[in-house]
C-alpha positions, 0 to 999 in steps of 0.5 A: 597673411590677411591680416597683414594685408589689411595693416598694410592697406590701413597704414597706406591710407593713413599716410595718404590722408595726412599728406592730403592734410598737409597739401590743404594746409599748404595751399590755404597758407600761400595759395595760388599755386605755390605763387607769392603774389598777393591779391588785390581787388578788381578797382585797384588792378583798373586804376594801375593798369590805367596808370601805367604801373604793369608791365603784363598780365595773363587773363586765365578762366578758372571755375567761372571765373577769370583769373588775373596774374600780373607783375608791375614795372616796379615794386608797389606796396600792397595790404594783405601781402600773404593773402591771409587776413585772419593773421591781420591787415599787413602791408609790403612791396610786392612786383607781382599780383592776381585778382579775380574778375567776373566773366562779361563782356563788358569787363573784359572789354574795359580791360582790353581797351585799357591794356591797349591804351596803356601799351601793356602786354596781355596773354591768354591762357586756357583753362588749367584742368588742376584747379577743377581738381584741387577744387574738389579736393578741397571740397571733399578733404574734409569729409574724408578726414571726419570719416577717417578719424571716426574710423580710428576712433570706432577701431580702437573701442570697438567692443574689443572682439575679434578680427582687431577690435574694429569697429563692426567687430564688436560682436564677436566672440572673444573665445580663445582657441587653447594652445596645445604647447603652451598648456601642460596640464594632463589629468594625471596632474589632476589628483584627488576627483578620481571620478570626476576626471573619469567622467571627463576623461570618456568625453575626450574618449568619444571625441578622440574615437566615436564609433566604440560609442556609435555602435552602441547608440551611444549619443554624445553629451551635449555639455558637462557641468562642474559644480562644487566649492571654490578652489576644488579644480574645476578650472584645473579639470578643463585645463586637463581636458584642453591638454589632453583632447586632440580637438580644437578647444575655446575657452571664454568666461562667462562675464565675457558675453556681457557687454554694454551694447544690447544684443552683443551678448547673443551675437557673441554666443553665436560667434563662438558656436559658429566658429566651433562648428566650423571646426567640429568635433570641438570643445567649448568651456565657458568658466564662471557661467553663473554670469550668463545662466542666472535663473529668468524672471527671478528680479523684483521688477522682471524684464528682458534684459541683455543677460537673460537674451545672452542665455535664450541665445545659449540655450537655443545653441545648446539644444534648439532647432538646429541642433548642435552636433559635434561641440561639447560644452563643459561648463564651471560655477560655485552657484549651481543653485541660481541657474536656470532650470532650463539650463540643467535638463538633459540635452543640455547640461546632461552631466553634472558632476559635483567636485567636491572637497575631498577626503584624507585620501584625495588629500594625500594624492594632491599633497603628493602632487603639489609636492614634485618639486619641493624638497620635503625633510624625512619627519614630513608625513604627507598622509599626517598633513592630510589627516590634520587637514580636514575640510580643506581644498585643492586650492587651501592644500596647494597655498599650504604647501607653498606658505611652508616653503616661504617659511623654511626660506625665512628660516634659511632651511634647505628642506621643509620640514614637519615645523614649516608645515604645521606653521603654515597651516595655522597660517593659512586657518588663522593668518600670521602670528601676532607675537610683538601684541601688547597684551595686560597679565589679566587678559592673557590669564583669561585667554589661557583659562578660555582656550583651556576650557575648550580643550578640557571639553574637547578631550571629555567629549572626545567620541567624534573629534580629538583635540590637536593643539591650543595655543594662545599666541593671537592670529588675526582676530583671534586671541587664542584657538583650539583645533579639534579634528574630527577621528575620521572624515565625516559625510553624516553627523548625529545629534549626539555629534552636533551637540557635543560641537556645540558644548565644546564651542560654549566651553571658553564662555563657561571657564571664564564664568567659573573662574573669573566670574565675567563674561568677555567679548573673546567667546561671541564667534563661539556663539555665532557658530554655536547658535548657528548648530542649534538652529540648524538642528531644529529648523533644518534636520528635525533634531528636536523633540518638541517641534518634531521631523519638520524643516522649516528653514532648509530650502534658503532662496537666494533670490530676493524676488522669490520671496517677496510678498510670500508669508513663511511656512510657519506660523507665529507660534511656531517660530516662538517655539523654533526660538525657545527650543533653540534656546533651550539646546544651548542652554543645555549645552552650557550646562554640561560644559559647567559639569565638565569644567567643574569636574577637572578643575585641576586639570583644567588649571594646569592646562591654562598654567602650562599655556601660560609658560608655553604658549602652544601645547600639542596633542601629545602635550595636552594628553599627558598634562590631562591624564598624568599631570606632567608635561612630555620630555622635549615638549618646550621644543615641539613648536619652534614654528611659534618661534619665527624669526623676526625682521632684525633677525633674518637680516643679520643671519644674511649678513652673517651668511654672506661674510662666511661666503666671502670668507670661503671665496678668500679661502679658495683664492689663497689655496689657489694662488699658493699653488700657482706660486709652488707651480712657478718655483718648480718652474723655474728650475726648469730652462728659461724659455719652459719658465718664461712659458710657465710664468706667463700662465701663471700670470693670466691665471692671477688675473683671471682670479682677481677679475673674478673675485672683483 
C-alpha cells in the first residue's frame, strides 16, 4: 500500500510540474496576462499621448515599476505586435498597448501634465499581489524542473536495488524472498546425493524445532558450503531446501554484490543480513559465491579492491562482532579451491559438503526421476543407462533423457525406446551424427582400421574396462570413436590400470602404422590424453620407478600471482628426467599395442571389414567377430538409431500422417451422415409432425458436421 501511496504522489507532482511548464510556456508567448497588447517604449507612449491618439490608460505598480495599459481612439500600426522579437521584427494595427516606466516623480508628473492637456482618461490602480507571484514562480520553475528531471533520471538508473530502483536505493540488496507456491522442488525430487540431502535436511530440522538441538548444546551451523562439479544439483538442493523449510528464504547470486559504484557491494551484503535478521530464523543462499569469495591478495598488483571489501563485509556478517544468530547461509561454487581461507574455517562455512558425481546407483535413482513423465518402452532398462553412463552428472543424465525424447519425436514414436536413448547418449558424448560427410575410400579405411585398432586393445586389456561400441560414422570433430566403460565404478585406479588407459588410447596410431605404414592428424587427441596420463603418473601419483614416490606438479595454483617470482620445486634435472620417464611409458605402451595388433591380425581385419559394411558395431557384435569370426543374428538391425531420419524424410512421413487423419475424419463423417439419413427414412414413416421434428435435427446436426469439418 505504501508503495502505491508513493506512485500516486510521484505521478501527482509530475502533472503538476508539467502544467507548471505549460503556464510559463504560455505566459512567455503571449504575456501580460493573457492580454494581446503589445509593448511599446516610453518615448512612443509620450509622443501619442501628447498627440491625442489614447482614449485612456491606467497607471498600475508592479515590482518596482509602474505599468502602463492603454487603448487608442483608433487603430495604430505598432512593431513587435506579439511581444516577441526573437520570431523577428513584425508590424500590425493594434487598439491596445502597455508600456513600463520608472517610478519618479518627474515621470509621472510629465504624464499627468500631458494626460490633462490632451483630456485623455487616466485610472489608478493598485498593486496586483498575482504578479509577485507569477514572479516567483518564474523565477524558481526552472530549478524545479532541472531537480525534477535529475530525480527521473537518477530513478530509472539508480543501481537497480530494492524499494524501486530509486535513486538512494542503489545499495540495496537485490535478494529475493522465494515464494513457497510457485517453487515445487522438495527433496524427494533430489535423488542421487543421498548424504548431501541429509545434511541439509537437519538444517531445516534445527530451523523447524530447535530445542531437540538445544538441549544437547547443539549449536546451529552458521553456513553450508556445496561444492562439487557443474551440473551435480546444487542449485537443485537449495531449491529443495527453500521448498521444504518453513522459514523466510533469500536467494542472491554472487556477481549480484558487484556493482560499479564503490562501496555498494558491502552495503548490499548489509542490506540482506539485515532484512534476514529482521526476519529470524532465516535462510540465505548465495549461488556462485566464487564471485565475491575469491582468496585477498592473490593478484599481481594487490590492493583494496571493491570485491575484496564485498567479502570482509561477509565475512564479518558470517562471524563478527555482533554476531549472527538465526540466519543460515548455504553457499554454492564449482571453484572451492579459490576461496579464501577465511571463508572456509568453522563459524562460518561449518559445513562443507562435496556433491559429487554420482555412482550406477545415484544414476539409476535420477534416471528414475527424471524419467516420471516420459513414456519409456519395455526394452529400456534404467539400470542399463546408468551402467553405460559412467561419469556423467545430474545435469548430463537429465539432457540425455530429454535428447531421447526429441529423438523418438523425430521418429514419429509414441514411447522411447532402447534405440532413442543410445542415440542420445552419443549425442550428448560426442554431437550429432555427420552422416551427409563427403569422405574418400582411403580415408574411410584408415578411420575403419584405427577405431578397430583401439577396440582389439580394448578387448586384450580388458581387466578394468570393456569395450561397448565402435563406430565410424563422424560426430563433431571426431571421424570415428570407441566407447570403452569401465567393469565397475572406480574411485581408485592402479598403474596397471593407467597404463593399460594409455596403450589403448595409442592403438589407433599404431593400427594405422602397421597397415598403412603413415602416421595422420586422426590420433592427436588420443595423444593429448595419453601424455596427459603418462605425466600424471610420474609427476602427480610417483608411479615411476626412476624418479620414485615424489609429487612434483599436484598442488597447480590457480592464481597467476602465487607464483610469480618463485622457482619450481624442481630442479633442471629433474625435469629432464620427469620429460625422458615420460617418454619412456609411452613409448612402452605403444610398443605393447604393436604386440597386440600384430598378434590379431585377422581379427582386427575383420573388425575394420565388418566396420566398413556397417558402420557401428556393438559389444555383442564385436565379441562375437573377435572370438568366433562372425557376426550375431539380427546384428545389421541393432543400431537404427544411426539411421535417423533426414529432413526430407520427416516431412513427407507428416504429410502422409496428416492425409490419413484427413482420411479417418472423412470416414467418420460418412459413417455419421448415413446414420442421420437411416434415422430420416425411419423417420418419415412416422407422422408428419414427429418427421418435420425429426428432419429439423437431423438438419442442425449436418451442419454441425460440416461446420466442424470446415
Amino acid at each position: 500500500m505504501n508503495k502505491k501511496n508513493n506512485g500516486m504522489l510521484k505521478n501527482t507532482l509530475y502533472y503538476v510540474l508539467v502544467l507548471l511548464a505549460m503556464i510559463t510556456v504560455v505566459y512567455f508567448l503571449f504575456g501580460n496576462g493573457g492580454q494581446q497588447s503589445p509593448d511599446i517604449e516610453y518615448s512612443t507612449f509620450k509622443e501619442q499621448l501628447a498627440d491625442g491618439k489614447i482614449k485612456s490608460f491606467s497607471v498600475q505598480p508592479a515590482n518596482g515599476t509602474y505599468k502602463i495599459t492603454g487603448e487608442y481612439k483608433e487603430k495604430q500600426e505598432v512593431s513587435n505586435s506579439n511581444g516577441l522579437s526573437i520570431l523577428g521584427d513584425t508590424a500590425a494595427e493594434t487598439s491596445s498597448f502597455t508600456t513600463i516606466i520608472l517610478p519618479n516623480d518627474s515621470t509621472l508628473s510629465e504624464i499627468t501634465n500631458l494626460a490633462s492637456e490632451s483630456n485623455v482618461k487616466t485610472v489608478i490602480k493598485e498593486e496586483s499581489n498575482s504578479g509577485l507571484w507569477l514572479s516567483l514562480i518564474m523565477s524558481f520553475l526552472p530549478l524545479v524542473l532541472i531537480f525534477f528531471l535529475f530525480y527521473m533520471m537518477m530513478g530509472q538508473q539508480g543501481g537497480g536495488g530494492g524499494g524501486g530502483g530509486r535513486v538512494m536505493n542503489f545499495g540495496k540488496s537485490k535478494a529475493k524472498e522465494a515464494d513457497k507456491k510457485a517453487n515445487r522442488v522438495r527433496f524427494s525430487d533430489v535423488a542421487g546425493a543421498e548424504e548431501e540431502k541429509q545434511e541439509l535436511v537437519e538444517v531445516v530440522e534445527f530451523l523447524k524445532d530447535p530445542r531437540r538441538f538445544v538441549e544437547l548444546g547443539a549449536r546451529i551451523p552458521a553456513g553450508v558450503l556445496l561444492e562439487g562439479p557443474p551440473g551435480t544439483g546444487k542449485t537443485l538442493l537449495a531449491k529443495a531446501v527453500a521448498g521444504e523449510a518453513g522459514v523466510p528464504f533469500y536467494s542472491i547470486s554472487g556477481s549480484d554484490f558487484v556493482e560499479m559504484f564503490v562501496g555498494v557491494g558491502a552495503s548490499r551484503v548489509r542490506d540482506l543480513f539485515e532484512t534476514a535478521k529482521k526476519n529470524a530464523p532465516a535462510i540465505i543462499f548465495i549461488d556462485e559465491i566464487d564471485a565475491v569469495g575469491r582468496q585477498r591478495g592473490a593478484g599481481m598488483g594487490g590492493g583494496h579492491d571493491e570485491r575484496e571489501q564485498t567479502l570482509n563485509q561477509l565475512l564479518v556478517e558470517m562471524d563478527g562482532f555482533d554476531g549472527n544468530e538465526g540466519v543460515i547461509v548455504i553457499a554454492a561454487t564449482n571453484r572451492s579451491d579459490v576461496l579464501d581461507p577465511a571463508l572456509l574455517r568453522p563459524g562460518r562455512f561449518d559445513r562443507q559438503i562435496l556433491v559429487g558425481r554420482p555412482d550406477v546407483k545415484g544414476r539409476e535413482a535420477i534416471l528414475r526421476v527424471h524419467a516420471r513423465n516420459k513414456p519409456l518402452a519395455d526394452d529400456v532398462d534404467l539400470k542399463v543407462v546408468a551402467q553405460q553412463t559412467p561419469g556423467f552428472a545430474g545435469a548430463d543424465l537429465e539432457n540425455v533423457l530429454n535428447e531421447a525424447a526429441l529423438v523418438a519425436a523425430r521418429r514419429n514414436k509414441k514411447k522411447i525406446d532402447a534405440s532413442d536413448i543410445d542415440e542420445a547418449e552419443d549425442r550428448v558424448i560426442a554431437g550429432p551424427a555427420k552422416k551427409d560427410r563427403v569422405i574418400s575410400k582411403r580415408e574411410r579405411e584408415m578411420v575403419a582400421y584405427h577405431e578397430a585398432g583401439h577396440t582389439i586393445v580394448g578387448l586384450v586389456l580388458s581387466r578394468a574396462r570393456v569395450v561397448h561400441k565402435v563406430t565410424i560414422i563422424p560426430r563433431g570433430r571426431a571421424g570415428g570413436y570407441m566407447i570403452a566403460l569401465p567393469k565397475e565404478d572406480q574411485m581408485l585406479m592402479t598403474k596397471d590400470d593407467m597404463f593399460e588407459q594409455i596403450v589403448g588410447l595409442l592403438g589407433g596410431r599404431t593400427a594405422e602404422e602397421i597397415i598403412f605404414n603413415v602416421q595422420s592428424t586422426g590420433a592427436s587427441n588420443d595423444f593429448e590424453q595419453a601424455t596427459g596420463l603418462a605425466r600424471s603418473m610420474v609427476t602427480e601419483y610417483g608411479m615411476s620407478d626412476k624418479l620414485g614416490p615424489v609429487q612434483y606438479e599436484g598442488n597447480h595454483q590457480v592464481f597467476v600471482g602465487r607464483d610469480y617470482g618463485q622457482t619450481k620445486a624442481y630442479s633442471e634435472q629433474v625435469a629432464f628426467e620427469i620429460d625422458q620417464e615420460v617418454r619412456s611409458i609411452l613409448m612402452s605402451a605403444h610398443a605393447k599395442a604393436r604386440e597386440i595388433i600384430e598378434t590379431h591380425r585377422e581379427q582386427h581385419k575383420l573388425i575394420a571389414e565388418k566396420l566398413l559394411e556397417f558402420e557401428t558395431l556393438d559389444a555383442k557384435a564385436i565379441k562375437s567377430l573377435f572370438e568366433t569370426g562372425q557376426m550375431p543374428a539380427g546384428a545389421e538391425d541393432a543400431y537404427p538409431s544411426e539411421k535417423a531420419q533426414t529432413f526430407e524424410e520427416a516431412k513427407r512421413a507428416l504429410e502422409e500422417k496428416d492425409a490419413e487423419k484427413q482420411a479417418e475424419e472423412k470416414k467418420d463423417f460418412d459413417e455419421a451422415k448415413d446414420y442421420f439419413d437411416a434415422e430420416a427414412k425411419e423417420a418419415r414413416l412416422g407422422s408428419d409432425e414427429e418427421t418435420k421434428e425429426v428432419q429439423s435435427a437431423i438438419d442442425e446436426e449436418h451442419k454441425d458436421i460440416e461446420d466442424e469439418d470446415k
